[in-house]
C-alpha positions in Angstrom: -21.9 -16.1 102.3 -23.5 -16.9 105.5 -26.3 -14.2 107.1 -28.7 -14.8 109.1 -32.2 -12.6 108.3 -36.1 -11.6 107.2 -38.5 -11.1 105.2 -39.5 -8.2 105.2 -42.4 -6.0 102.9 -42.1 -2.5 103.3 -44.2 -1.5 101.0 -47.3 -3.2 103.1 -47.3 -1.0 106.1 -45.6 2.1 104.5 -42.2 4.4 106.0 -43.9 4.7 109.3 -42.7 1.5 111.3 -39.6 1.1 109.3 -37.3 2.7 112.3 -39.3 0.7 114.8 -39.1 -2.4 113.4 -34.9 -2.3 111.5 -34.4 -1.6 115.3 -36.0 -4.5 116.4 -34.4 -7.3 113.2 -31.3 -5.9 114.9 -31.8 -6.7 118.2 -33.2 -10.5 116.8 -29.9 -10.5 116.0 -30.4 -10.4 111.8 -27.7 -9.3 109.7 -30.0 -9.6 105.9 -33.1 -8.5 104.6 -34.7 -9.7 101.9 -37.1 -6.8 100.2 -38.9 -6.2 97.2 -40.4 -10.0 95.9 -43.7 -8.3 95.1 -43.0 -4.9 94.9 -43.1 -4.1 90.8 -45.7 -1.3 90.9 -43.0 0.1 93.6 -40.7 0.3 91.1 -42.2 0.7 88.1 -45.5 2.6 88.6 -46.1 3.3 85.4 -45.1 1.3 82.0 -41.0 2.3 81.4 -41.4 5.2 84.1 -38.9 4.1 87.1 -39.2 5.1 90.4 -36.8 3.9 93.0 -37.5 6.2 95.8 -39.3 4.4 98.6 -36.8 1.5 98.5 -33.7 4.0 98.6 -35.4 5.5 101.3 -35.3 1.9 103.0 -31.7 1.0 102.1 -30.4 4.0 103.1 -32.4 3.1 106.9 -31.1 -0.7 106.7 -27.4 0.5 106.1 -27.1 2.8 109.0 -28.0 -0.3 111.3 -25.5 -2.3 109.0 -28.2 -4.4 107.4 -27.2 -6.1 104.2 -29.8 -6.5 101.9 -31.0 -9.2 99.6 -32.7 -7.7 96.7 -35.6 -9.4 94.8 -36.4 -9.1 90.8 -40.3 -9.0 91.1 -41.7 -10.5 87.8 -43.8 -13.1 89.8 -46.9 -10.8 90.3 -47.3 -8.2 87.6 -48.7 -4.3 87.9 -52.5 -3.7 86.5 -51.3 -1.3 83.7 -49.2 -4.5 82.5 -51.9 -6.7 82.2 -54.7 -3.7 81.1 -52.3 -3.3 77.8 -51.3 -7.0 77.4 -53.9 -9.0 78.6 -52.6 -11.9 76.3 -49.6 -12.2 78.3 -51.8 -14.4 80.4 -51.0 -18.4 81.2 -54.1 -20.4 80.0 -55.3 -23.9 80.9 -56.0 -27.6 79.1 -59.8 -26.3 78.8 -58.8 -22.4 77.1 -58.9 -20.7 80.7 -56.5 -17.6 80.9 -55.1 -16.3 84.7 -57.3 -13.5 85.8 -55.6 -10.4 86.8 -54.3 -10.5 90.9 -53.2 -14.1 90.9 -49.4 -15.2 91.8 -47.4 -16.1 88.8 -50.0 -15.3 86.1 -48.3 -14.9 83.2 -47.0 -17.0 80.2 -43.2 -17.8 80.6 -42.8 -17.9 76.9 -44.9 -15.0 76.3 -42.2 -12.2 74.3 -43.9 -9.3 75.7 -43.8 -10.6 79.5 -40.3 -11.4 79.0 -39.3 -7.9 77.6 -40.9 -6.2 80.3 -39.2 -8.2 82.9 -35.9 -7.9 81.6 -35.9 -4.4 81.3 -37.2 -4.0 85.4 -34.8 -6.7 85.9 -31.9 -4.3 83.6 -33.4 -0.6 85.4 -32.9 -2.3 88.8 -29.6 -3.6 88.1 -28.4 0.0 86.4 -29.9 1.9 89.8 -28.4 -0.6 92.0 -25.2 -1.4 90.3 -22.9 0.6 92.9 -24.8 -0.4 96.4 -22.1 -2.0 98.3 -25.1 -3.4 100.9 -27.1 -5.3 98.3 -24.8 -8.6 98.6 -27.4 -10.9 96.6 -30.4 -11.0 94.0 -33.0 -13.1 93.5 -35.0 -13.6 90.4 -38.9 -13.8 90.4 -40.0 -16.1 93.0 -40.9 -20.0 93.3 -41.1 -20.5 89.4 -43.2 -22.8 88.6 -45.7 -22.8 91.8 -49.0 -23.4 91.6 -49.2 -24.9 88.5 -48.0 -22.0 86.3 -45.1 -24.3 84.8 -47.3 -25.6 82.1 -49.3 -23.2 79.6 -51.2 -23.8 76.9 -51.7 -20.8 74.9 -51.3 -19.9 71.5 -48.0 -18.6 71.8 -46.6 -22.0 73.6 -48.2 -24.2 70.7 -46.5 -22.1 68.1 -43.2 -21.8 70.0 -43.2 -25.7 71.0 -43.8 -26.2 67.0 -40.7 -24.2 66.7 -38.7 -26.3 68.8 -40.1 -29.3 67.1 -39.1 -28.0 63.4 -35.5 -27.2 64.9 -34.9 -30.7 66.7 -36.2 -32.7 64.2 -35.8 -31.3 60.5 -38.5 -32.4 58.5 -42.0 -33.6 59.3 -40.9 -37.1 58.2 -38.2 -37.4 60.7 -40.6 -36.7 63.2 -43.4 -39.0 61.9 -40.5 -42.0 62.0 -39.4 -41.7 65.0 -42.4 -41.2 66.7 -44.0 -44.1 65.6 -47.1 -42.4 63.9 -48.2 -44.9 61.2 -49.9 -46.8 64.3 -53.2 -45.1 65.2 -53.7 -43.0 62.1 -51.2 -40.5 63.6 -49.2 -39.6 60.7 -48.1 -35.8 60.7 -48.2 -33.4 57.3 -46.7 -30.2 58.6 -45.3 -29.7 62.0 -48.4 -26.6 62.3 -50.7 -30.1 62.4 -49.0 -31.4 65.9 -51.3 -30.5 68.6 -50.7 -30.2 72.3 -51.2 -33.1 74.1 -54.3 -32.2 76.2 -56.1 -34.6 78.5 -57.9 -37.0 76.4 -60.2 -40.6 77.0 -56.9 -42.3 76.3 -53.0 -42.0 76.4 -51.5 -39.9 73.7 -48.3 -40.6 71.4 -45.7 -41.2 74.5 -43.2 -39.3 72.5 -45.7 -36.0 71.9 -45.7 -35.8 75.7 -42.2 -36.3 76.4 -41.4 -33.9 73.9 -44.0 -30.9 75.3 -42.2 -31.8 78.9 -39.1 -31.0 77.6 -40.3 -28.1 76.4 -41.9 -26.7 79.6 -38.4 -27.4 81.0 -36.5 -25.3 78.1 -39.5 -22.6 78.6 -38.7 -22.0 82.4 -35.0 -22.2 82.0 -35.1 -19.3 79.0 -37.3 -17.5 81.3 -34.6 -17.4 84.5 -32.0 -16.9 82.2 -33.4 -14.2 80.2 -33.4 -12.4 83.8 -29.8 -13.4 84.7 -28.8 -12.1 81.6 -30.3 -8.8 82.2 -29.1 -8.3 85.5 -25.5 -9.5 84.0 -25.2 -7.4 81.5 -25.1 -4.5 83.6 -22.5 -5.7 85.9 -21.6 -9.4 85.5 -20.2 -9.9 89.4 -24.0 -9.3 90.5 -24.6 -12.7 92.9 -27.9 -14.6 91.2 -30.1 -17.2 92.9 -33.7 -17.5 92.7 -36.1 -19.3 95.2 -37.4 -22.9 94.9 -40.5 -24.0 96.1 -41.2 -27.2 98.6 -42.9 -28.9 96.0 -40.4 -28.9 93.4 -40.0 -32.6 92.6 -43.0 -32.9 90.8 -42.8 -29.8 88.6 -42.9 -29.7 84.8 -39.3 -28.4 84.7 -35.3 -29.6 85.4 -34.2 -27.6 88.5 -31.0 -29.0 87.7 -30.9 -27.0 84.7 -32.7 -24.2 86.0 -30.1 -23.5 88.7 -27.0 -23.8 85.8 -28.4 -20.4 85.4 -27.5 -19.1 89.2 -25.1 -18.4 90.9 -26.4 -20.3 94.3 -29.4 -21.9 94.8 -32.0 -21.0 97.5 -35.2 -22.7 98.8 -38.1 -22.0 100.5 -38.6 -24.4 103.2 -43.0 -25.3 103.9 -43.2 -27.5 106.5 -46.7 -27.1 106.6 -49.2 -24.9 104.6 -52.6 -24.5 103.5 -55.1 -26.6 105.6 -52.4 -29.7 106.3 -53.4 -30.8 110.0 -49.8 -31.6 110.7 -46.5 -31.1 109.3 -44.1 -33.1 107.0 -41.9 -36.0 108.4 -38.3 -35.3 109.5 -37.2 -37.3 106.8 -39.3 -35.2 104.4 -38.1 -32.2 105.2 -34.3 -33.7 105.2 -35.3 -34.9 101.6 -36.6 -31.6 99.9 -33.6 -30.1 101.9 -30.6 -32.1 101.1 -32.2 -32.5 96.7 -32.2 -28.5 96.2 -28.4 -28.8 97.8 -27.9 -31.3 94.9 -29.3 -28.6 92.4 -25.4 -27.5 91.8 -23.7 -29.6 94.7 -23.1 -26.7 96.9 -24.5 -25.4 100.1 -28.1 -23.4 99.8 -30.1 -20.5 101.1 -33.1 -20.7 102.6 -35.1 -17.9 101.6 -38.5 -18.3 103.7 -38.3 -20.2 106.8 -41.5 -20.2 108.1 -41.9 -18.9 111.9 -46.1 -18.9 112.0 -49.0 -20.7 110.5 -49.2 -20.6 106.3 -52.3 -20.5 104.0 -54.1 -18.3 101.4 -57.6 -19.4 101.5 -57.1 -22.3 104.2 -54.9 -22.1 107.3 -53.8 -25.2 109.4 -51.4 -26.4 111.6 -49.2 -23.2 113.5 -45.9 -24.6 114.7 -45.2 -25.6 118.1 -42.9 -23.9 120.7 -39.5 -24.3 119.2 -40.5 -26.6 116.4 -39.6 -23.9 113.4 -36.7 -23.0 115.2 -35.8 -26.6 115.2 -36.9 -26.8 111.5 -34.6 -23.8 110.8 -31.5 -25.7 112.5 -32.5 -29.3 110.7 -32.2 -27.2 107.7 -28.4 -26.0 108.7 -27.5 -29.4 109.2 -28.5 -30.5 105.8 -26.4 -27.9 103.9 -28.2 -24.6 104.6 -25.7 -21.9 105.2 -27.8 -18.6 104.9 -31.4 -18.9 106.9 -33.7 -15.8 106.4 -37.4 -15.9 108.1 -40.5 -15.6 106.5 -41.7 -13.1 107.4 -41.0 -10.5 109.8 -44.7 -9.2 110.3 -48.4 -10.6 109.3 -50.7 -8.3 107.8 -54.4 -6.9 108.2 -55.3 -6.2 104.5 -54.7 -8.1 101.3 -53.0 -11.4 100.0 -51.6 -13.5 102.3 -53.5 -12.3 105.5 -53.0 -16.2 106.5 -49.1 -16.0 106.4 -48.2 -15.6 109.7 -44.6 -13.9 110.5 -42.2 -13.6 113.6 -44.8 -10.7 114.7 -48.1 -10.5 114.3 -50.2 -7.8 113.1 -50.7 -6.1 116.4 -46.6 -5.6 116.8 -46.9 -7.2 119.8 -43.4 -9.3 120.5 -44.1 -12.6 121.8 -42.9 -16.2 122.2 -42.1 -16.4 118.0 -39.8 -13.0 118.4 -37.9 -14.4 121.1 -37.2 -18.1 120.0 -36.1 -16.2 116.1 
């Protein structure tokens, strides 16, 4: 599948400059929009009350211009009324510090009742959608892992990593033997005694953290494919990806075995973000580009391919005339087949005010609308 398209958030601005601007992705010469990433009080606005309205509303637009349409699973930022009745749904820190409410990505991958809840969007969008011919790919939640919301250390991930222990090993003297405890006074009674290996004054039994790191990776891969398999079971020839971020080499998870859960892989492609004064090297960008196309040995999506300036808190360096449109093509020639632009528009209000898009917030079409 090869498209050419943006990102695009409706539900910021509201049905007003919808017309306005599917007119104007057309004449950019788009063909794909990717909707919906962050939208689950749009979809859910209450707890098990669907409403699929505004986003019909927006298909129905996008297909008369002949728009196909990417759509998003959006478990990576939760509604308040989730988090109001389930506050221990939460991912918590080394030091017992649980995610506030409003933060990217704040829940606990392993946590049952944030999985439920996800499934069963992920299962309602999939049931509503099941027959529209112009959705011609999904993506589940978004740049797992990000941020540092791959490792959690809450009760729920000590007793379900003592779980995973009990089932590998057998018994608690199988453990103990072949993890070396006799030295250091480290001898196990009962797998409930294994800690997690928090930062301490000294290194830890090697084999305690090689074992929790494994299980980060096993938490992240139940949690994408607990979404794939929710989306399959309503129609199993939905097309699956979901969105890797720059900065996955270093993560506490296999990607490798994250994407034997996808049907294609896509990537989100930083050059720069946040406060860097400059951009990655050629060769970096090459690098993050060409590993992702390893992820299952076939050709990738990008999924945001930056156009402006990028930070939350901290903005930088703003690309150069022609440099992300140069990015965009270096990415093609490392494997890319499908390139969609993040995003279409900046906005005034809200997260992300330092994410900078094709347009700015004024609408006003300048030298970034033309070289897209």
């Amino acid at each position: 599948m090869r498209y050419c398209g943006v990102d695009y958030y409706p539900e910021q601005w509201g049905m007003e400059l919808v017309d306005e601007d599917l007119d104007n992705i057309v004449e950019l010469g788009a063909d794909l929009i990717r909707i919906g990433d962050f939208a689950w009080d749009r979809f859910e606005p209450e707890d098990g009350r669907y409403d699929f309205s505004f986003f019909d509303k927006f298909i129905e637009k996008a297909k008369k211009r002949n728009l196909h349409i990417m759509m998003c699973v959006p478990t990576a930022t939760m509604p308040s009324w989730l988090y109001r009745d389930h506050p221990e749904i939460m991912n918590v820190d080394e030091r017992g510090y649980a995610q506030p409410y409003g933060a990217r990505r704040g829940y606990c991958m392993n946590s049952d009742v944030y999985l439920k809840k996800a499934a069963a969007l992920a299962k309602a969008m999939a049931q509503h959608y099941r027959d529209e011919k112009a959705i011609v790919a999904w993506q589940i939640d978004n740049e797992i892992g990000h941020e540092g919301s791959d490792v959690c250390w809450c009760e729920t991930c000590h007793r379900k990593f003592i779980e995973y222990l009990r089932n590998k090993y057998g018994s608690i003297e199988e453990l103990n033997d072949r993890w070396g405890t006799s030295f250091w006074t480290h001898t196990y009674y009962r797998f409930e005694d294994i800690p997690l290996p928090k930062p301490s004054f000294t290194a830890q039994n090697p084999s305690l953290r090689l074992e929790w790191e494994r299980f980060r990776s096993l938490s992240a891969v139940n949690f994408i494919k607990t979404l794939r398999d929710a989306l399959k079971s309503v129609d199993d020839k939905l097309v699956i990806t979901h969105d890797f971020e720059g900065g996955i080499i270093n993560k506490s998870f296999d990607p490798f075995e994250v994407s034997k859960c996808l049907d294609f892989v896509s990537y989100n492609n930083y050059p720069v973000w946040g406060g860097q004064p400059a951009p990655l090297s050629d060769s970096d960008l090459a690098f993050t580009v060409d590993f992702a196309r390893g992820f299952k040995q076939q050709k990738i999506w990008v999924t945001e391919s930056i156009m402006g300036a990028q930070g939350h808190n901290d903005i930088g360096y703003a690309p150069r005339p022609d440099e992300a449109r140069k990015w965009a093509l270096d990415s093609m020639d490392h494997g890319v087949e499908t390139v969609i632009f993040f995003r279409y528009r900046g906005f005034i209000k809200g997260a992300e005010q330092f994410c900078f898009g094709i347009l700015d917030a004024d609408n006003v079409k300048r030298r970034k609308y033309y070289e897209t």
